[in-house]
N, C-alpha and C positions, 0 to 999 in steps of 0.2 A: 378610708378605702382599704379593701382587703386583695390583696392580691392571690390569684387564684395559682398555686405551684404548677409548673407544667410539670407531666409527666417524660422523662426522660428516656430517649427508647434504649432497650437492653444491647447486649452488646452482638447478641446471635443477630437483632432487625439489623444494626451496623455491618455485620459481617456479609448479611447475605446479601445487602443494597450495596455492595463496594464487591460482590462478587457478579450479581446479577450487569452491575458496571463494566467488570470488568469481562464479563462475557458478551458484551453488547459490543464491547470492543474490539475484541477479538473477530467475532465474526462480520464487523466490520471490515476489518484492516485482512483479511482472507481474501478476497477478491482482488486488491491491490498489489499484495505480495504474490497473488499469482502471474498476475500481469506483466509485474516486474521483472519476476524469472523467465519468462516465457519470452519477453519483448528482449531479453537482455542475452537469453538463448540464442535467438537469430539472427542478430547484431555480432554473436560469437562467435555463429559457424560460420558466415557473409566474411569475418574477418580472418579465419582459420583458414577458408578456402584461398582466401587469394593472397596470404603470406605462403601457401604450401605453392600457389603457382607464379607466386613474384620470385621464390628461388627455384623452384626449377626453369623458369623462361625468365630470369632477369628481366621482366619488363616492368619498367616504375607505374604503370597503371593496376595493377595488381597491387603494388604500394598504396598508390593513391587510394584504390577504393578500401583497401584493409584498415588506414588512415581514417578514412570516415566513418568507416563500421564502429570503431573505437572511438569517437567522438558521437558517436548513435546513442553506444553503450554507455557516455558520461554522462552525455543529456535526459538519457532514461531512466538514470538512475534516481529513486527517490530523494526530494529532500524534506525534510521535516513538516515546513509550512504547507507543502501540495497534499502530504500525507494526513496531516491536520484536516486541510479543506475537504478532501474527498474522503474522509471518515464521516466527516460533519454531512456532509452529501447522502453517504450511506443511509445514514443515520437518520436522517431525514427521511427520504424515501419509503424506510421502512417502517416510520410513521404513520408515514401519509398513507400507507395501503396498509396498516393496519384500521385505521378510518373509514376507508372506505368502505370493510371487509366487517364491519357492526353496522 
């Protein structure tokens, strides 16, 4: 039995599959990192507003809702595994309508 050598791909096919990768990625995780700034924006100004009017009116509901805003902000904040999932989501998506679109 003769074993038939594979051909080995060069190193430009490696470079541009770990780029074309790594742009798949990227414009992935774009939609996400928008979300993030944007949803973490209004959690910021929700919480700026009403530390500016818990000191000028002392009133602890102004605390309070600044409190949550800042707990909005922690919960919204990406973590790795969500980031993961909803790349893989992207990712997908934009498979499936490349499918349908041939």
């Amino acid at each position: 039995m003769s074993a038939v050598p594979q051909k080995r791909p060069s190193r430009e096919h490696v470079g541009l599959v770990a780029k074309c990768q790594t742009l798949r990625s990227q414009t992935a995780f774009a939609p996400i990192q928008t979300a993030t700034i944007v949803g973490c924006a209004l959690f910021e100004g929700a919480a700026f507003a009403n530390l500016t009017a818990y000191f000028t009116d002392a009133e602890l509901v102004h605390l309070a809702v600044s409190g949550l805003a800042l707990f909005c902000i922690i919960a919204h904040f990406p973590i790795t595994s969500r980031i993961e999932q909803q790349m893989e989501d992207q990712l997908q998506t934009r498979r499936d309508e490349q499918q349908f679109k041939t």
